[in-house]
VMD Tcl script that draws the C-alpha trace (Angstrom):
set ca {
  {-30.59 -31.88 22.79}
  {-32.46 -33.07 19.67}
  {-33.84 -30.99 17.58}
  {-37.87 -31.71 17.32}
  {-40.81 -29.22 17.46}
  {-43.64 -29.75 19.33}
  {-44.98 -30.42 22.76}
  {-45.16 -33.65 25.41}
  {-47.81 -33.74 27.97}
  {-46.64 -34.97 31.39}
  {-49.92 -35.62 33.93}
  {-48.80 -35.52 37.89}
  {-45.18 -34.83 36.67}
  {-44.25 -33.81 40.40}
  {-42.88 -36.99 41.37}
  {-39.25 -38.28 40.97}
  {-41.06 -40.34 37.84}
  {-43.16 -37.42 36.37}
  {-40.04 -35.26 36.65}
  {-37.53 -37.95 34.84}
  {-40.08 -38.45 32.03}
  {-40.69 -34.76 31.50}
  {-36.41 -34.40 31.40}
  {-36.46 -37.24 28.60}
  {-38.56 -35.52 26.65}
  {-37.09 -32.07 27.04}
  {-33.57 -33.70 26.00}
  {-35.54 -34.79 22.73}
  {-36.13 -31.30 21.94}
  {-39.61 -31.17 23.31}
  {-41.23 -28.29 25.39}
  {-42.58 -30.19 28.08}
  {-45.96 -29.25 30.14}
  {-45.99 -30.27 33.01}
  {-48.94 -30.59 35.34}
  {-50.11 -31.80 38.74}
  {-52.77 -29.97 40.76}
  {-52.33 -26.38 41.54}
  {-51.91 -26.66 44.99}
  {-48.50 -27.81 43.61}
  {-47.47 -25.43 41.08}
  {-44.30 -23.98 42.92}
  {-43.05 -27.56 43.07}
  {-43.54 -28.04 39.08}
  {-42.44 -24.42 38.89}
  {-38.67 -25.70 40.45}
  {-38.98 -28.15 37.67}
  {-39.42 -26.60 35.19}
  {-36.84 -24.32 36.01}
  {-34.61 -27.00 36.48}
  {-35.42 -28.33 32.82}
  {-34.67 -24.82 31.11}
  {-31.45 -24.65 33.15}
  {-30.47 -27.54 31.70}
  {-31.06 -26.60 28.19}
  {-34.96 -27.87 27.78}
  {-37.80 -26.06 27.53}
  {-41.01 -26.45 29.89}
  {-43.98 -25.01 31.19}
  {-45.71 -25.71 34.48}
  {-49.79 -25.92 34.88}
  {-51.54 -26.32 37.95}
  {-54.52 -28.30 36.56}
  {-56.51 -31.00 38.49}
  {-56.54 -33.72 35.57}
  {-59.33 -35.66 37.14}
  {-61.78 -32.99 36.16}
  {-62.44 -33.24 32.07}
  {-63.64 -29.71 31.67}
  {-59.67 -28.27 33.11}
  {-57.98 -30.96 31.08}
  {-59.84 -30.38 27.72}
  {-58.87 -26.39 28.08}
  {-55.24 -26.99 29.30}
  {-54.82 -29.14 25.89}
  {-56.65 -26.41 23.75}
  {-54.49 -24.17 25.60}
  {-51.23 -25.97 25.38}
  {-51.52 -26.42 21.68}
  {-52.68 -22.83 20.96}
  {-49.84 -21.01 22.96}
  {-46.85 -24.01 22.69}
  {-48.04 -25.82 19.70}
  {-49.00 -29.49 18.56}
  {-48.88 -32.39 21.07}
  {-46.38 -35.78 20.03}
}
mol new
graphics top color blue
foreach p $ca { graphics top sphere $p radius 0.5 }
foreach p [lrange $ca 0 end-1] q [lrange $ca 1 end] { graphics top cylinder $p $q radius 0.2 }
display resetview
């Protein structure tokens, strides 16, 4: 693992694609948020477990991205409790 600080934002990281992206970026050293809608949060739950098990660190939101009020706090959030996003 690298050794950066910071945060990566991965949008409808569920999928095989989401979840490979969000694994790159955890093996660079960053925690990686992971989102999709919440109806799907055990899913993103598994994966970030999966991440941390291998060493990374991530966090799973269930946020419905296509609605700019949830998105704008999930990135105030994110960078308040994880810190700045790359």
């Amino acid at each position: 693992m690298a050794d950066r600080q910071g945060a990566a934002l991965i949008v409808g990281a569920g999928d095989a694609t989401g979840g490979a992206i969000a694994r790159a970026f955890a093996r660079e050293g960053l925690t990686t948020c992971i989102t999709r809608r919440a109806r799907h949060l055990e899913d993103l739950e598994s994966l970030a477990a999966a991440i941390e098990a291998d060493g990374g660190t991530a966090r799973a939101f269930g946020v419905d991205a296509r609605e700019e009020a949830e998105t704008i706090a999930l990135v105030d959030r994110i960078e308040a409790e994880v810190g700045p996003l790359e």
